[in-house]
TORKOL-4160 file (C-alpha; in steps of 0.2 Angstrom, whole numbers, padded with zeros to 4 digits, m for minus):
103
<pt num="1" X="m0069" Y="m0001" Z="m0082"/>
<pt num="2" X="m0083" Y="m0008" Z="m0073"/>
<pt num="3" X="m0090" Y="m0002" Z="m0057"/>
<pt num="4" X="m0100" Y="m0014" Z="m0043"/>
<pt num="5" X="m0113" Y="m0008" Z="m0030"/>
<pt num="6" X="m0110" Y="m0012" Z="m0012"/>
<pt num="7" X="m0121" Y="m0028" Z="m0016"/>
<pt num="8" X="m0109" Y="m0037" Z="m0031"/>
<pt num="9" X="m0094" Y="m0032" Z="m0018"/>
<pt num="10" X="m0102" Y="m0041" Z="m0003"/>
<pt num="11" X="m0109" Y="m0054" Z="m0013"/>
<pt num="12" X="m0091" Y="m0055" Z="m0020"/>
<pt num="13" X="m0083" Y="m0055" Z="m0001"/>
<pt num="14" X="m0076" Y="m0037" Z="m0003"/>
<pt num="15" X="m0079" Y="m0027" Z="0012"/>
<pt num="16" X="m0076" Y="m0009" Z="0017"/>
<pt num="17" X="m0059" Y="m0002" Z="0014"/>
<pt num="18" X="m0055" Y="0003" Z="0031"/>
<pt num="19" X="m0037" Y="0010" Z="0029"/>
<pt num="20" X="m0044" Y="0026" Z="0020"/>
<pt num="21" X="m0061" Y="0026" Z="0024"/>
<pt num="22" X="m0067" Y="0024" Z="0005"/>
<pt num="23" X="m0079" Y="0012" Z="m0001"/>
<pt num="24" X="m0073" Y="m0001" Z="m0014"/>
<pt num="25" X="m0085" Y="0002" Z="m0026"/>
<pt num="26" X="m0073" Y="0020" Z="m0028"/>
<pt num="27" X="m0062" Y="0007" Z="m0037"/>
<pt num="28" X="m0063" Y="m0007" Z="m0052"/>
<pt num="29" X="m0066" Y="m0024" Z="m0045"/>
<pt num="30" X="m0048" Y="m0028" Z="m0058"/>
<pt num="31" X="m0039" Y="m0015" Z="m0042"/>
<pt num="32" X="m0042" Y="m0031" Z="m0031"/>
<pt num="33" X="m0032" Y="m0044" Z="m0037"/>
<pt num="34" X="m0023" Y="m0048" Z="m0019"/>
<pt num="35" X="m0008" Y="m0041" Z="m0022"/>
<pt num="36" X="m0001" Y="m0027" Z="m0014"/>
<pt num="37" X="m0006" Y="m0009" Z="m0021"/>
<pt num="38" X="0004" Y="0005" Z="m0019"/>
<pt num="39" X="0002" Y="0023" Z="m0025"/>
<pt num="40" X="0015" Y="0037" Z="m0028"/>
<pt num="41" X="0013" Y="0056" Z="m0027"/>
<pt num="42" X="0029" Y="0062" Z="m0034"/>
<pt num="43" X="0046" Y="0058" Z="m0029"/>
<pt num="44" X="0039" Y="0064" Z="m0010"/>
<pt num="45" X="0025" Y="0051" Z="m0003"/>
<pt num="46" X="0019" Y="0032" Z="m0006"/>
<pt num="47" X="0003" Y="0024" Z="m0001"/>
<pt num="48" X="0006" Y="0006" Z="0003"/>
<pt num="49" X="m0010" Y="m0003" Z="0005"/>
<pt num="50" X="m0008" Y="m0024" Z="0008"/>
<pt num="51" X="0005" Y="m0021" Z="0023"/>
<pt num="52" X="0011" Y="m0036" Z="0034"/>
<pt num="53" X="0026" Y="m0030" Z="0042"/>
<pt num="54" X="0040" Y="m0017" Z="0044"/>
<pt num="55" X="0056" Y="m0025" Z="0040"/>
<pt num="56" X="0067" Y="m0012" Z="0042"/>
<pt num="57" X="0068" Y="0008" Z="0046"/>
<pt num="58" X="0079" Y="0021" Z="0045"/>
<pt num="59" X="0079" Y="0039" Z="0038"/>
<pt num="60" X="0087" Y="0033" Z="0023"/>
<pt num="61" X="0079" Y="0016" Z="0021"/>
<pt num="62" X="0062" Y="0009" Z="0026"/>
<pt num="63" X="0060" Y="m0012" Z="0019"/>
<pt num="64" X="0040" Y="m0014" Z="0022"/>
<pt num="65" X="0034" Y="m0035" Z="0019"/>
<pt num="66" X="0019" Y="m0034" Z="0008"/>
<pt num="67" X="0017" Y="m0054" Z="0008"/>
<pt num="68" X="0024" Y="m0061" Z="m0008"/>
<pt num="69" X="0034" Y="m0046" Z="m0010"/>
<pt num="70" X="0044" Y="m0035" Z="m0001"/>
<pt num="71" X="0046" Y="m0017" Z="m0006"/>
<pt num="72" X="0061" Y="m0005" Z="0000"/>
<pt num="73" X="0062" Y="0014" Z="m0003"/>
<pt num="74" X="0078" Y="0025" Z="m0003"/>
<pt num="75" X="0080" Y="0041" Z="0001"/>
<pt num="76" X="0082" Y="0056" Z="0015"/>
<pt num="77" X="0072" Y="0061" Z="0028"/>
<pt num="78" X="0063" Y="0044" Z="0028"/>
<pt num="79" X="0047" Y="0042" Z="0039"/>
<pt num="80" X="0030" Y="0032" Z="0041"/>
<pt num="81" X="0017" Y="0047" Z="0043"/>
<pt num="82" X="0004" Y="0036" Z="0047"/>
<pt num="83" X="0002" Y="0018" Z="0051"/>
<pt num="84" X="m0013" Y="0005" Z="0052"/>
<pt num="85" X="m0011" Y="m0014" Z="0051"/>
<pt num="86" X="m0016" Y="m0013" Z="0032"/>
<pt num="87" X="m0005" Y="0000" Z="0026"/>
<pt num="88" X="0006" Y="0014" Z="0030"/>
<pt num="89" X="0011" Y="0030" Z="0021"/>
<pt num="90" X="0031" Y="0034" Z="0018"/>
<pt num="91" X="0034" Y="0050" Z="0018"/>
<pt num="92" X="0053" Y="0059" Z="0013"/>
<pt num="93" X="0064" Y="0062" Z="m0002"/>
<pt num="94" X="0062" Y="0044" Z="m0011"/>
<pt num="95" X="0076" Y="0042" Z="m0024"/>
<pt num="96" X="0073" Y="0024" Z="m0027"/>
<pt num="97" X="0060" Y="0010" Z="m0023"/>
<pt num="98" X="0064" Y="m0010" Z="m0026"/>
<pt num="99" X="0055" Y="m0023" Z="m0028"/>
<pt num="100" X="0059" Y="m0043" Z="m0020"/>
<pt num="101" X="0053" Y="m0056" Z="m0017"/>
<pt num="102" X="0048" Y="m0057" Z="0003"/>
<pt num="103" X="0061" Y="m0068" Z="0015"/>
């Protein structure tokens, strides 16, 4: 996969990822599609990038609005480690994750 300089980004529109602090130009331009991007490490954390609301919350259900879609984690010992108005981590014993369309 391709990779851009900071120049092809900007020329493109992309700007700074400000959530984690890491320049695009760490990703392919095809990881910017508009959608929602969410990454799993184990069965124990989720990094959801594209967030526009919490929905719901609880310690053994947490419903986050990505846009189109909606995403809902089920688990134990549920929580949002860290919040930022693009994204949030969701931290816990996540048994399940499903996928909806957003209300």
């Amino acid at each position: 996969m391709k990779k851009f300089s900071i120049k092809e980004l900007k020329q493109r529109g992309v700007e700074q990822n400000r959530f984690n602090s890491q320049l695009l130009t760490d990703f392919p331009l095809e990881y910017y599609t508009g959608e929602p991007h969410l990454e799993i490490t184990g069965n124990f954390e989720c990094v959801v990038d594209g967030l526009k609301a919490i929905e719901e919350y609880s310690s053994e259900k947490i419903r986050l609005n990505t846009g189109k879609r909606s995403v809902t984690f089920h688990g134990e010992d549920l929580h949002i480690n860290s919040l930022s108005p693009q994204g949030a981590v969701v931290q816990g014993f996540i048994m399940s994750m499903e996928f909806s369309d957003a209300d």
